[in-house]
SEMAR-737083 format. One line per 3 residues: number of its first residue (from 0); their letters; for each residue z, y, x of N, C-alpha, C. Coordinates in Angstrom, 2 decimals. Layout:
<atoms>
NUM = a = Z:Y:X:Z:Y:X:Z:Y:X ~ ...
</atoms>
This chain:
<atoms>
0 = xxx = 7.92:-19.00:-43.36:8.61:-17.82:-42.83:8.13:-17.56:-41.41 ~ 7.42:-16.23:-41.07:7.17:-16.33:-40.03:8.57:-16.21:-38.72 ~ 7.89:-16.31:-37.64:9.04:-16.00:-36.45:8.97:-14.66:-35.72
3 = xxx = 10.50:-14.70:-36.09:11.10:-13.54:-35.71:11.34:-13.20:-34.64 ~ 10.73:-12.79:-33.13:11.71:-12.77:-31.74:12.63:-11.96:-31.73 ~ 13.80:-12.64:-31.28:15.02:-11.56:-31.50:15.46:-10.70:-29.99
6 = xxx = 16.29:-10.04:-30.16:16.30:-9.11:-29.02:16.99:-9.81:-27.65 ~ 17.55:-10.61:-27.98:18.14:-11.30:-26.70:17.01:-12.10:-26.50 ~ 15.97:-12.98:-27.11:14.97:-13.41:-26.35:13.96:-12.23:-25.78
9 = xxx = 13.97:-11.26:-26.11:12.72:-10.32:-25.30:13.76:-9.80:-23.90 ~ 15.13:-9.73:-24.11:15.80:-9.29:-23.10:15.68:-10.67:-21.98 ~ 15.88:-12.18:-22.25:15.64:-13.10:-21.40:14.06:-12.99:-21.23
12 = xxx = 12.93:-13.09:-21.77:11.57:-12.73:-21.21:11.19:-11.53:-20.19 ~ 12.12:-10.45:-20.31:11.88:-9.68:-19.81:12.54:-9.76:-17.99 ~ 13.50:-10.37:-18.46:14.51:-10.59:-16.81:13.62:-11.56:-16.32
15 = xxx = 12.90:-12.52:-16.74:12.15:-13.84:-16.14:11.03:-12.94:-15.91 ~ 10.05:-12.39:-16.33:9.57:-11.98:-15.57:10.08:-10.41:-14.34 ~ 10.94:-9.92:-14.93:11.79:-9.63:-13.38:11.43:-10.31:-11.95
18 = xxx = 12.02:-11.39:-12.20:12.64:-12.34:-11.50:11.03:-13.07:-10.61 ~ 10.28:-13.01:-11.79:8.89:-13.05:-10.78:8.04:-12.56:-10.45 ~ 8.34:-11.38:-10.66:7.42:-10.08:-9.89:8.26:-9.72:-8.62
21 = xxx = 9.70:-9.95:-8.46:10.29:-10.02:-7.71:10.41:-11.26:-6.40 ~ 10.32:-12.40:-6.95:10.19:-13.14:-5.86:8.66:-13.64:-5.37 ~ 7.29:-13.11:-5.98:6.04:-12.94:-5.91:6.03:-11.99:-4.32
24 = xxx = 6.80:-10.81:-4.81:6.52:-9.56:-3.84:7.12:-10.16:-2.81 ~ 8.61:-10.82:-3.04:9.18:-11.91:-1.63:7.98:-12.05:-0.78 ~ 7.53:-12.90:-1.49:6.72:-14.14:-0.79:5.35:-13.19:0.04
27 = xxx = 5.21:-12.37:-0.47:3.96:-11.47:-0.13:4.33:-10.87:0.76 ~ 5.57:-10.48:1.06:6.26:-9.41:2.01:6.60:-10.51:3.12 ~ 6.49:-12.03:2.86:6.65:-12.73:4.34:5.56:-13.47:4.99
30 = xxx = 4.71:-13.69:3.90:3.40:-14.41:4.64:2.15:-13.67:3.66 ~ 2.39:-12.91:3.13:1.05:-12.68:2.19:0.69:-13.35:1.10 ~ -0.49:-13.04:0.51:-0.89:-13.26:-0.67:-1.38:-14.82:-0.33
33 = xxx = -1.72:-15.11:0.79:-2.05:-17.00:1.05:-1.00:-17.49:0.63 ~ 0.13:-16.79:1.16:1.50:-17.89:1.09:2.18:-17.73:-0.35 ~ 1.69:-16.68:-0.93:2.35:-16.93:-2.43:1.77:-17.83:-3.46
36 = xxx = 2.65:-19.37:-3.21:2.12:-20.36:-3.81:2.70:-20.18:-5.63 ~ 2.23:-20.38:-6.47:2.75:-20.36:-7.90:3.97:-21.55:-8.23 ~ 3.74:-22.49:-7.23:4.54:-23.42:-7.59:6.29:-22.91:-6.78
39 = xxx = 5.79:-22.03:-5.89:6.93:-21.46:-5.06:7.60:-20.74:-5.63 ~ 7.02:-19.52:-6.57:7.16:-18.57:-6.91:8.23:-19.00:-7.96 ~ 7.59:-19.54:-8.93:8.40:-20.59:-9.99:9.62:-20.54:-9.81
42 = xxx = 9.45:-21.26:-8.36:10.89:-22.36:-8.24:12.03:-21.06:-7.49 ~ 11.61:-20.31:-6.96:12.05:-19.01:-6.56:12.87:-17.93:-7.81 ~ 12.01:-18.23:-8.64:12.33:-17.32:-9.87:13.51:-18.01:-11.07
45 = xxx = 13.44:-19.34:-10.89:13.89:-20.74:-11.70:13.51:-20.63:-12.67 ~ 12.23:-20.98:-12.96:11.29:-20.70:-13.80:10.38:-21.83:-14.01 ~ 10.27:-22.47:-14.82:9.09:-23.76:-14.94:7.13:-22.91:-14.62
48 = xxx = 6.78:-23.19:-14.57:5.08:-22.80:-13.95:4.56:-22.41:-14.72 ~ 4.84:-23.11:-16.19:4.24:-22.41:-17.89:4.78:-21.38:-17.86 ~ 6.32:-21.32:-17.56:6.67:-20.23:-17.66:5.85:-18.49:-17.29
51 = xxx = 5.45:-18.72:-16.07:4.83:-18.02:-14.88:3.82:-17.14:-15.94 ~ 2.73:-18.44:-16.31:1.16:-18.33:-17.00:1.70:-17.60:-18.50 ~ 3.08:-17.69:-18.99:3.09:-17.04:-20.04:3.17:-15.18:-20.13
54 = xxx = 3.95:-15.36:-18.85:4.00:-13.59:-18.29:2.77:-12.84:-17.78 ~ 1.78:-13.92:-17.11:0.60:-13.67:-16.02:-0.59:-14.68:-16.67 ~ -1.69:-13.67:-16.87:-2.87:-15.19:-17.81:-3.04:-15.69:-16.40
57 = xxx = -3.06:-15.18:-15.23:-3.48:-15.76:-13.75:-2.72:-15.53:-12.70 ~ -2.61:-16.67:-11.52:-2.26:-15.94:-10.39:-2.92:-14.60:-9.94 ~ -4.03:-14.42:-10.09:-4.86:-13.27:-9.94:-4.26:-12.06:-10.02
60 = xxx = -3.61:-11.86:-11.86:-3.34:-10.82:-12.44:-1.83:-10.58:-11.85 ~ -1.30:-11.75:-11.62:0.65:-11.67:-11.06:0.06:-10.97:-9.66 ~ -0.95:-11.28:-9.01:-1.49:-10.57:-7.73:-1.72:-9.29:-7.32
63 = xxx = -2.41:-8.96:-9.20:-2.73:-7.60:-8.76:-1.44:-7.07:-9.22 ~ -0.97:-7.50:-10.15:0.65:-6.34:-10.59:1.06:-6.27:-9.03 ~ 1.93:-7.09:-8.35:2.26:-7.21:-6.92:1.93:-6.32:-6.05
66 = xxx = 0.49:-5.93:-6.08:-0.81:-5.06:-5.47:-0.06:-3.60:-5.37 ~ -0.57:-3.64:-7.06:-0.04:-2.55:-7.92:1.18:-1.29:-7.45 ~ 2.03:-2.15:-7.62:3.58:-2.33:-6.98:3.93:-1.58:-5.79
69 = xxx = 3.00:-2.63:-4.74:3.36:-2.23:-3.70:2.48:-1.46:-2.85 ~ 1.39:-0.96:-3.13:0.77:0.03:-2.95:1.05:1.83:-3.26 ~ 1.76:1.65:-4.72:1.90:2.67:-5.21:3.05:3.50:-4.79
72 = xxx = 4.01:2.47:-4.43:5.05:2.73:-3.47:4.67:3.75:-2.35 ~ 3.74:3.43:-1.64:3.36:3.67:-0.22:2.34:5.04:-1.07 ~ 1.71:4.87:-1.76:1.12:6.22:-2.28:2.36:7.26:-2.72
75 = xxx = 3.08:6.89:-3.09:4.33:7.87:-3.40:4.70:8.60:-2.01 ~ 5.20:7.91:-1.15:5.62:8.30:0.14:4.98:8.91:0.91 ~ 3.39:9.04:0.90:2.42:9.93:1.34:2.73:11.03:0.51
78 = xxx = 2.53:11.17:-0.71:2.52:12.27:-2.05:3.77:12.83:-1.78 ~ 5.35:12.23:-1.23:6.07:13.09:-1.02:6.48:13.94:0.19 ~ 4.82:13.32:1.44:5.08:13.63:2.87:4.47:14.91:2.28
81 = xxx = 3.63:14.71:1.90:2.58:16.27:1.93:3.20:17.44:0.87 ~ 4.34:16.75:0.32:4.95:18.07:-0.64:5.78:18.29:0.06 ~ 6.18:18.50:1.62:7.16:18.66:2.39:6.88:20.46:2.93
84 = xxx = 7.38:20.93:3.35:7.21:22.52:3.96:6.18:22.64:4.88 ~ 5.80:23.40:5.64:4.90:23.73:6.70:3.43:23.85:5.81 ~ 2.38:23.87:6.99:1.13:24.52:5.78:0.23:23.25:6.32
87 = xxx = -0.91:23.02:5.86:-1.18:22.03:5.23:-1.19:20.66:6.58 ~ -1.88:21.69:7.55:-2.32:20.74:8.75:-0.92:19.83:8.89 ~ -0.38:20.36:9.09:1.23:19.95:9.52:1.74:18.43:8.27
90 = xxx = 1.48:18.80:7.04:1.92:18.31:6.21:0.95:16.93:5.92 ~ -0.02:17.11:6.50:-0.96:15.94:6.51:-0.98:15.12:7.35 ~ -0.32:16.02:8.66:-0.05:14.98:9.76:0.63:14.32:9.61
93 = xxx = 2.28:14.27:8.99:3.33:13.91:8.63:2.67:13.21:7.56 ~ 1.76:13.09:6.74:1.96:12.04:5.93:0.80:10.99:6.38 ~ 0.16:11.13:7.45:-0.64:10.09:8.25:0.18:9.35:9.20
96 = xxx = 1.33:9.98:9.52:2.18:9.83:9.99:3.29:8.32:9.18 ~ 3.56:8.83:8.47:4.51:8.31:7.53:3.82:7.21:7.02 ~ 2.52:7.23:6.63:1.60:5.61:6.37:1.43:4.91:7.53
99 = xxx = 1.44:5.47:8.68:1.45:4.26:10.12:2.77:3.61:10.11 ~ 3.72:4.72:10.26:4.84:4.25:10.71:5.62:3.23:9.40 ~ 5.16:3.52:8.39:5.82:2.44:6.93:4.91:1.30:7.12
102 = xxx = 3.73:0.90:7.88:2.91:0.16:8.03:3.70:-0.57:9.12 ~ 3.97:-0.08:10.12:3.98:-0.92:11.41:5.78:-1.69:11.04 ~ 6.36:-0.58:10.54:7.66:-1.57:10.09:7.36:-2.49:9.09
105 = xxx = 6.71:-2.36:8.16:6.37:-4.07:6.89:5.15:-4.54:7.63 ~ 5.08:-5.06:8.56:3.12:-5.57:8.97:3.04:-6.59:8.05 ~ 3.51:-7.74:7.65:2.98:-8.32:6.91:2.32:-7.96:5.30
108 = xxx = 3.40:-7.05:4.56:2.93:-6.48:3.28:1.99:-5.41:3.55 ~ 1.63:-5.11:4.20:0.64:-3.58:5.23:-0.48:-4.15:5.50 ~ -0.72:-5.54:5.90:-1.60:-6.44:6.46:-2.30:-7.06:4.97
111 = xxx = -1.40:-7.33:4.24:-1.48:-8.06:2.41:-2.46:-6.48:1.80 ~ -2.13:-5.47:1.89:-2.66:-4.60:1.29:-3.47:-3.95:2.15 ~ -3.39:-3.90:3.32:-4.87:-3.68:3.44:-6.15:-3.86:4.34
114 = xxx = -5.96:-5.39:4.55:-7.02:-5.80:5.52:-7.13:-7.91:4.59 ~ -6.28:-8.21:4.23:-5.49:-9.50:3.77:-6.96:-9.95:3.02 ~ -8.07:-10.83:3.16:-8.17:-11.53:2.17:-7.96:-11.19:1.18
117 = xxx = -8.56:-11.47:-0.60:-7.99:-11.44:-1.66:-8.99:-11.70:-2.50 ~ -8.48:-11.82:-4.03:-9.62:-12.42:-4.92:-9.79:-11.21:-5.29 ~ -11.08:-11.20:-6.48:-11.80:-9.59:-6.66:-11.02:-9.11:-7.38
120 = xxx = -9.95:-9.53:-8.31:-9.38:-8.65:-9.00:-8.20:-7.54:-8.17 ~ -7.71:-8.01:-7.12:-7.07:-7.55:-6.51:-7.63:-6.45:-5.51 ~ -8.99:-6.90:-4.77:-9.77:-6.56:-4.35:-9.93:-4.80:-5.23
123 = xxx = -10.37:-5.16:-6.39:-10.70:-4.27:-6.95:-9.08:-2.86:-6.95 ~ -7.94:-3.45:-7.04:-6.69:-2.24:-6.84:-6.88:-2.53:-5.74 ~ -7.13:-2.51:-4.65:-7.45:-2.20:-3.10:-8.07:-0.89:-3.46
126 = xxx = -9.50:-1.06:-3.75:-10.44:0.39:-3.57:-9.89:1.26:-4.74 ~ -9.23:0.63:-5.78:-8.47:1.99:-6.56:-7.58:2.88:-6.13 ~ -6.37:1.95:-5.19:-5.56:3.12:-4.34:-6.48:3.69:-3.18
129 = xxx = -7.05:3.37:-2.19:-7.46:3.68:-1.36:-8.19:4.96:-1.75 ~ -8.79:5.34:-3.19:-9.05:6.34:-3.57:-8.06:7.48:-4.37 ~ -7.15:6.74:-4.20:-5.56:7.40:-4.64:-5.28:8.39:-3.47
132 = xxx = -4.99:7.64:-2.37:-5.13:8.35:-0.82:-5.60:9.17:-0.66 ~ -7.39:8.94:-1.07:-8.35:9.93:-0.68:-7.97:11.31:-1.34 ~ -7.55:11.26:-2.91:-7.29:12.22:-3.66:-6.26:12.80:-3.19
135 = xxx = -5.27:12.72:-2.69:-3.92:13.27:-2.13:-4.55:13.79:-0.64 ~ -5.20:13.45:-0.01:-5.50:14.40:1.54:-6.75:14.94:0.58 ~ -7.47:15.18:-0.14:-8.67:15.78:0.19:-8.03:17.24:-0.87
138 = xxx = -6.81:16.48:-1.59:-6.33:18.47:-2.76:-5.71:18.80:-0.61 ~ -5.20:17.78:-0.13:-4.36:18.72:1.18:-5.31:19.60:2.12 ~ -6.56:18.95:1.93:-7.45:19.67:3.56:-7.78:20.87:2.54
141 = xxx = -8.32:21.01:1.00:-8.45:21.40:0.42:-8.19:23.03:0.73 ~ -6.24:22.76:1.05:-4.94:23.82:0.86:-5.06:24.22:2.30 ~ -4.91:23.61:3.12:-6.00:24.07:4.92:-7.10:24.85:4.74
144 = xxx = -8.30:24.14:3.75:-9.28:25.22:4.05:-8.85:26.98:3.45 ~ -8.28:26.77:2.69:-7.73:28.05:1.91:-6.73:28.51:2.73 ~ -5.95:28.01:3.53:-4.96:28.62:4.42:-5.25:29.07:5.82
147 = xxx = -6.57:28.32:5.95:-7.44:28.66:7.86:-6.89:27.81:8.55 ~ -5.91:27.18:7.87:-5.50:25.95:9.21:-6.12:24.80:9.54 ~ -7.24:24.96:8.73:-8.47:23.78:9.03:-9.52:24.47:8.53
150 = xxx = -10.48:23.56:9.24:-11.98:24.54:9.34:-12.99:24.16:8.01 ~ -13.67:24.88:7.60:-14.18:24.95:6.50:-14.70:23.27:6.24 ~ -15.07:22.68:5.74:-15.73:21.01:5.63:-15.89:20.79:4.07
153 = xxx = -16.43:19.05:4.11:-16.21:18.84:2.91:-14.84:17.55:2.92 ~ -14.10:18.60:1.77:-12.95:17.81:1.70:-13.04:16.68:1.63 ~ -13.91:16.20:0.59:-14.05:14.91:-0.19:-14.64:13.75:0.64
156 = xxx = -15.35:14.03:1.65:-15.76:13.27:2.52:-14.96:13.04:3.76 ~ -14.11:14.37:3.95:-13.53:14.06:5.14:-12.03:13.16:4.76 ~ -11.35:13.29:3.87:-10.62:12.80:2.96:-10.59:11.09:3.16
159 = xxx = -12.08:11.10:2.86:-12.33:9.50:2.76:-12.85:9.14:4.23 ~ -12.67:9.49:4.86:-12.92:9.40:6.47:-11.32:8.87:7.05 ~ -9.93:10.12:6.20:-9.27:9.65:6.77:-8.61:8.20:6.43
162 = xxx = -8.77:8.17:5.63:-8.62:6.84:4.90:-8.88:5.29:5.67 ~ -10.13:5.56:5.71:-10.62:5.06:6.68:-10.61:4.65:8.11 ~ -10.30:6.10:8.66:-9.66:5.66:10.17:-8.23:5.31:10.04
165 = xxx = -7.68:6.07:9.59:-6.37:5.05:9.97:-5.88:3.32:9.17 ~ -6.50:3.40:7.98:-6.63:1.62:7.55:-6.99:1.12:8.75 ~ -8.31:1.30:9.14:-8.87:0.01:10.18:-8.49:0.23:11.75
168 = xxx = -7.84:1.29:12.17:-6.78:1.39:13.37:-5.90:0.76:13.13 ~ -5.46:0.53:12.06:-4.23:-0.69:11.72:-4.32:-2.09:11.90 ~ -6.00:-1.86:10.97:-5.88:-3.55:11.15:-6.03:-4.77:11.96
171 = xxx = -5.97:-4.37:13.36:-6.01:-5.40:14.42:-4.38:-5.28:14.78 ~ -3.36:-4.42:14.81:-1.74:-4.43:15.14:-1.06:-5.31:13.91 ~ -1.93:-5.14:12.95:-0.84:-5.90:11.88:-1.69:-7.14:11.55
174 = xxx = -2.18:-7.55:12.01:-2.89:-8.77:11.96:-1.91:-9.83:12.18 ~ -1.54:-11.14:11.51:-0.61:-11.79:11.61:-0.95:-12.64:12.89 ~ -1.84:-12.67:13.85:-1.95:-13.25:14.68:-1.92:-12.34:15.81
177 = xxx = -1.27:-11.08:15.62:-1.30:-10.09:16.40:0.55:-9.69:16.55 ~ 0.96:-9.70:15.66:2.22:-9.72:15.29:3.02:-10.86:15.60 ~ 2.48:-12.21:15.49:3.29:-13.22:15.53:3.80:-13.20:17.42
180 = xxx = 3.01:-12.54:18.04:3.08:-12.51:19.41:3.40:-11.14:20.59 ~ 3.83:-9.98:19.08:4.34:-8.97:19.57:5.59:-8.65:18.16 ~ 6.15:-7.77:19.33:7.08:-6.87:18.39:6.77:-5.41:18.29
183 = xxx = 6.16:-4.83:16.61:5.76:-3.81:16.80:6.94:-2.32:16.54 ~ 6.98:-1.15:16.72:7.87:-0.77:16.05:7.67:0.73:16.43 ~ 8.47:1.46:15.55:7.59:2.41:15.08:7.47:3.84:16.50
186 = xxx = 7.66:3.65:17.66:7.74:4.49:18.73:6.46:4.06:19.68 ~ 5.75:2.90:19.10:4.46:2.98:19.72:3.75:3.89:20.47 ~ 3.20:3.76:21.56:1.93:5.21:21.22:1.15:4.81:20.83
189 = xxx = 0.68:3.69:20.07:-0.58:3.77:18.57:-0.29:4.70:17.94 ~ 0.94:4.93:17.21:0.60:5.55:16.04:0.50:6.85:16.29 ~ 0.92:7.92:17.91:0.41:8.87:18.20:-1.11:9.07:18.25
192 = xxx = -1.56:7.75:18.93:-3.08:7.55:19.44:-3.66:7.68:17.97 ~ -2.92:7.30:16.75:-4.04:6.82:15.44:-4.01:8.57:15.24 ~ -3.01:9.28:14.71:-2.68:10.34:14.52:-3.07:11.74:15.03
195 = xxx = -3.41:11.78:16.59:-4.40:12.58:17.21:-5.58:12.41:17.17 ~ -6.14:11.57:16.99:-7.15:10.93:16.37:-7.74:11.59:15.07 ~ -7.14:11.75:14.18:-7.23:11.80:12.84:-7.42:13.54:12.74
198 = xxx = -6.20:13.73:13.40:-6.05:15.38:13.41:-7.12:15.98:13.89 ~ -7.03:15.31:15.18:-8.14:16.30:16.23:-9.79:15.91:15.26 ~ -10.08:14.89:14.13:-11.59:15.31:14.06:-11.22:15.78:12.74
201 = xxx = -10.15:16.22:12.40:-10.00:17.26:10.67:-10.26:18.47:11.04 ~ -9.35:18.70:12.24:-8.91:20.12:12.51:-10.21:20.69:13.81 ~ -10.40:19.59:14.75:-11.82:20.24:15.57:-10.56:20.42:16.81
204 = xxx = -9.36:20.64:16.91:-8.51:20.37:18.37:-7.65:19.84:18.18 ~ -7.54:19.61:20.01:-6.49:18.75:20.41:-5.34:19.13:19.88 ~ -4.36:17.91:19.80:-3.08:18.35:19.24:-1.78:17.38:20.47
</atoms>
């Protein structure tokens, strides 16, 4: 007779792994992807370690879901800066805006996603969102060039420019050896400095 899984065991499989995609992201959100040990995670989740490998063929793959997760989050929150009112310039600022400032309040999970070490699979949803990004400012400069509030260019390149500058303006403030010895928070003038920055070489002026 074969076996049957019944619905209260897929409902307990399903809460266990809950429980460790949840205390995975813990652990990532306080020291990073170094500090999320499997044996921690486990014992976090109350979960034996087989357990873990039966939800995840790898730490790798529990890494990239995690990735996944918490990236897409932060892609949402851009995607809902730029569906905000005003015309495009405005709406792009606010959502270059809104990725510094959600950065500088989590530095450690900000630091995990996007400067952190990582194995290639994870590596690899790094450059998948980061082109998530690109796609969300380059339909926005896009809606600028069609509106005159930015000067004719190529979207697609400048897009991935911004991407670019503001990731690696980040990544020396959220550096955990940068952080452990400041308190950052979100009234900086970095994130004006990252932000005029950004604007002034989309748009061609000062802002």
């Amino acid at each position: 007779m074969a076996y049957r899984e019944t619905e209260k065991m897929r409902q307990r499989k399903a809460e266990a792994r809950k429980r460790i995609v949840k205390c995975t992201y813990r652990c990532v959100a306080e020291g990073g992807f170094r500090s999320a040990r499997v044996t921690r995670i486990a014992d976090l989740a109350g979960v034996a370690t087989g357990t873990l490998y039966r939800h995840f063929e790898s730490r790798e793959d529990l890494f990239a879901e995690i990735f996944r997760l918490a990236t897409q989050r932060e892609v949402d929150k851009v995607a809902e800066a730029l569906a905000t009112s005003g015309n495009a310039a405005e709406r792009l600022e606010r959502a270059l805006r809104q990725f510094a400032e959600r950065a500088l309040k989590g530095p450690m999970m900000a630091w995990s996603l996007i400067a952190e070490p990582v194995d290639p699979k994870v590596e690899e949803e790094r450059l998948a969102y980061r082109k998530a990004y690109a796609s969300l400012f380059e339909k926005a400069i896009r809606e600028g060039i069609d509106e005159k509030c930015i000067p004719d260019q190529d979207a697609r390149q400048s897009s991935t420019c911004l991407v670019g500058a503001i990731a690696e303006s980040l990544v020396g403030p959220l550096s955990p050896t940068q952080t452990a010895c400041a308190t950052i928070d979100n009234n900086d003038p970095l994130v004006d400095s990252i932000i005029r920055f950004c604007m002034q070489g989309l748009t061609g002026t000062r802002r």
